[in-house]
C-alpha positions as CSV (number, residue, x, y, z in Angstrom):
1,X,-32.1,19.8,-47.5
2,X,-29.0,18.2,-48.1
3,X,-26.9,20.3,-44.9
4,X,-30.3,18.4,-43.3
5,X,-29.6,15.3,-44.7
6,X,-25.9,15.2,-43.6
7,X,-26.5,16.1,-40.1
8,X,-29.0,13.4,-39.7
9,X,-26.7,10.9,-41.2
10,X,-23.8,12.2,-38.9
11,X,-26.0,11.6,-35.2
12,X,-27.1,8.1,-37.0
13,X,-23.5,7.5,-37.2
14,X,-22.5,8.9,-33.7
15,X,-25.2,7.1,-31.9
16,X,-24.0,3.5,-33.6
17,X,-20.3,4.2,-33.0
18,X,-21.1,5.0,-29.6
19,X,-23.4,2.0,-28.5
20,X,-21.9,-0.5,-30.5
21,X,-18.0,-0.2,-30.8
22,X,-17.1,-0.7,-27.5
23,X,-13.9,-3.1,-27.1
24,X,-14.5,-3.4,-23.4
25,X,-18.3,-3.9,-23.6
26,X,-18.1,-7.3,-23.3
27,X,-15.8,-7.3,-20.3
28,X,-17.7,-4.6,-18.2
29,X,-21.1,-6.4,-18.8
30,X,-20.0,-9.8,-17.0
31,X,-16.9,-8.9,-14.7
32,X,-18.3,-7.1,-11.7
33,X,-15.1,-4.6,-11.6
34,X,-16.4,-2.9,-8.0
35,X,-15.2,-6.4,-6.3
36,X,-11.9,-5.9,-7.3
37,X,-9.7,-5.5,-4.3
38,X,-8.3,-2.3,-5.1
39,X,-11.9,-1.1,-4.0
40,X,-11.3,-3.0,-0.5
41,X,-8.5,-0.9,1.2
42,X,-6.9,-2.1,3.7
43,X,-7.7,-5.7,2.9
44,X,-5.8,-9.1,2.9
45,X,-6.1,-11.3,0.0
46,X,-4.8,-15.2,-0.4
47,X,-3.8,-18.1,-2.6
48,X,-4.1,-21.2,-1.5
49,X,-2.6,-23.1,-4.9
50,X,0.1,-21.7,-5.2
51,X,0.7,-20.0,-2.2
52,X,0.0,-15.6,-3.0
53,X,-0.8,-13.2,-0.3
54,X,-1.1,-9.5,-1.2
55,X,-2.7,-6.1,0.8
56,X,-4.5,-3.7,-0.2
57,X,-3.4,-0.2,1.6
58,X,-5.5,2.7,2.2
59,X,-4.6,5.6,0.1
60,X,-0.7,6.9,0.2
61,X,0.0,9.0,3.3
62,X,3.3,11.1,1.8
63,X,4.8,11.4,-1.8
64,X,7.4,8.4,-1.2
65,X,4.4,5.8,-0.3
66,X,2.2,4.1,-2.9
67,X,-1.3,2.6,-2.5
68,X,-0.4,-0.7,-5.3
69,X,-0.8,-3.6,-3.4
70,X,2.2,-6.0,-2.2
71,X,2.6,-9.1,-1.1
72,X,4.3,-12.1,-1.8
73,X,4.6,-15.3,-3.6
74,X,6.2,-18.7,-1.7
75,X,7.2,-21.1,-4.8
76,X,9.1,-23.9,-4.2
77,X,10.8,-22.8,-1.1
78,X,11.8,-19.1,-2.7
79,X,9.9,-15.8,-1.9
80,X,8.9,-13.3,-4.7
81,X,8.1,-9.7,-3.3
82,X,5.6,-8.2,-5.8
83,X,3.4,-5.0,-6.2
84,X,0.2,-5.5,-8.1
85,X,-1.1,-3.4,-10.8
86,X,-3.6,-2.9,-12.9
87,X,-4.6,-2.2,-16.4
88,X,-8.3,-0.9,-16.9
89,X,-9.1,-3.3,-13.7
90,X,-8.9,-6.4,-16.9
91,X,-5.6,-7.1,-16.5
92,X,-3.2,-7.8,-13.9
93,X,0.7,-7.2,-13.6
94,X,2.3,-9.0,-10.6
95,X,5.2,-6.8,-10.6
96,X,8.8,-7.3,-9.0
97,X,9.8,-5.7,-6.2
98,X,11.7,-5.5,-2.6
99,X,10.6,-5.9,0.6
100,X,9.4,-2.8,1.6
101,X,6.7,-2.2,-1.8
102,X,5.4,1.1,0.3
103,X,8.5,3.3,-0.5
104,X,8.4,2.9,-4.5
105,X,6.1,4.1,-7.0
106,X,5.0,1.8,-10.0
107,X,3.2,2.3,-13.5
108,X,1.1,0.1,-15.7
109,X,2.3,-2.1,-18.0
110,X,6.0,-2.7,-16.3
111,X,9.0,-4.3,-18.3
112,X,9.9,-7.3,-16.1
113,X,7.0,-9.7,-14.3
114,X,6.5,-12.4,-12.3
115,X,3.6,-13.2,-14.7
116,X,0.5,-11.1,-15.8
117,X,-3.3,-12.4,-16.1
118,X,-7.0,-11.7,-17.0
119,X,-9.2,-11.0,-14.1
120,X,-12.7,-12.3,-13.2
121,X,-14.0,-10.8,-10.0
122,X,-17.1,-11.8,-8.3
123,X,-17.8,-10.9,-4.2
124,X,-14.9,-11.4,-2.0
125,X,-12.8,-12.8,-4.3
126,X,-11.4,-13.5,-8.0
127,X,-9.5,-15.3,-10.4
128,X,-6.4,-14.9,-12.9
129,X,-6.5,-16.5,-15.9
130,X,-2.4,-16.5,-16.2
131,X,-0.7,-15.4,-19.3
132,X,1.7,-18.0,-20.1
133,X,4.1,-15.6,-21.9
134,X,4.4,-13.4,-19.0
135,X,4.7,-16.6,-16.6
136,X,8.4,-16.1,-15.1
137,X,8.2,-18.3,-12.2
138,X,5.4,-20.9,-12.6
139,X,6.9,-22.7,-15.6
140,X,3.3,-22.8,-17.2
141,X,1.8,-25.1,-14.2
142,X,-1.0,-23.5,-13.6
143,X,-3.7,-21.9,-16.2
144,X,-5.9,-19.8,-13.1
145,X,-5.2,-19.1,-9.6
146,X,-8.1,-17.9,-7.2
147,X,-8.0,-15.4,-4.5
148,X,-10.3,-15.2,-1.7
149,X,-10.5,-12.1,0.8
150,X,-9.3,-12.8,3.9
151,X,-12.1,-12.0,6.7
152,X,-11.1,-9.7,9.6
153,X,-11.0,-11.7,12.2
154,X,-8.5,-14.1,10.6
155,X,-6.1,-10.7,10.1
156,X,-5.6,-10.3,13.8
């Protein structure tokens, strides 16, 4: 009875730990995280306010190519090559980088940043909510910044 009693007290347990201590529940259940643009390869994506363009590649073709995206931010007349990555599709790392992004390799959670953000994704585009102690270039200016898909026929 009481080998009985423990076991029945042990799937009790299980079954609330795993339906009810979920840290990202709350995230998943109102963030749509198959519009985010790592999903859309070969992709362009903008920013109108300030002015952020990145692209999304298709998968890497060799070892010495990487499919983070890159673009580039144009702040006050200065150009910041970044790659983009990602950390359990929440948050976002806009992370230095040169010109050419395709020949390095990058890893979550970097040690310098252009700035690094919360992401809410809803079709064909999303928004950053910026963290202002990551902010490196912005100067705190802006709390979100939006970025919209660019449509095909705009890309050629």
């Amino acid at each position: 009875m009481r080998k009985t009693l423990s076991f029945i007290i042990l799937i009790f347990s299980s079954c609330f730990f795993f339906t009810s201590c979920n840290v990202y529940r709350d995230f998943f259940q109102n963030n749509n995280c198959d519009d985010c643009p790592l999903w859309h390869h070969e992709s362009e994506w903008e920013c109108t306010n300030p002015d952020i363009t990145f692209f999304v590649y298709e998968e890497p073709k060799d070892e010495n190519s990487s499919y983070w995206p890159s673009g580039v931010i144009e702040y006050q007349g200065e150009q910041y090559y970044f790659t983009l990555e990602f950390d359990y599709l929440r948050t976002i790392y806009f992370v230095p980088s040169e010109k050419d992004t395709m020949k390095k390799k990058h890893y979550c959670v970097p040690e310098k940043l252009y700035f690094s953000g919360i992401c809410i994704y809803s079709e064909d585009q999303f928004t950053v909510e910026i963290d202002k102690n990551t902010d490196s270039i912005f100067d705190g200016k802006y709390d979100t910044i939006l970025f919209t898909k660019v449509e095909a026929e705009q890309n050629e």
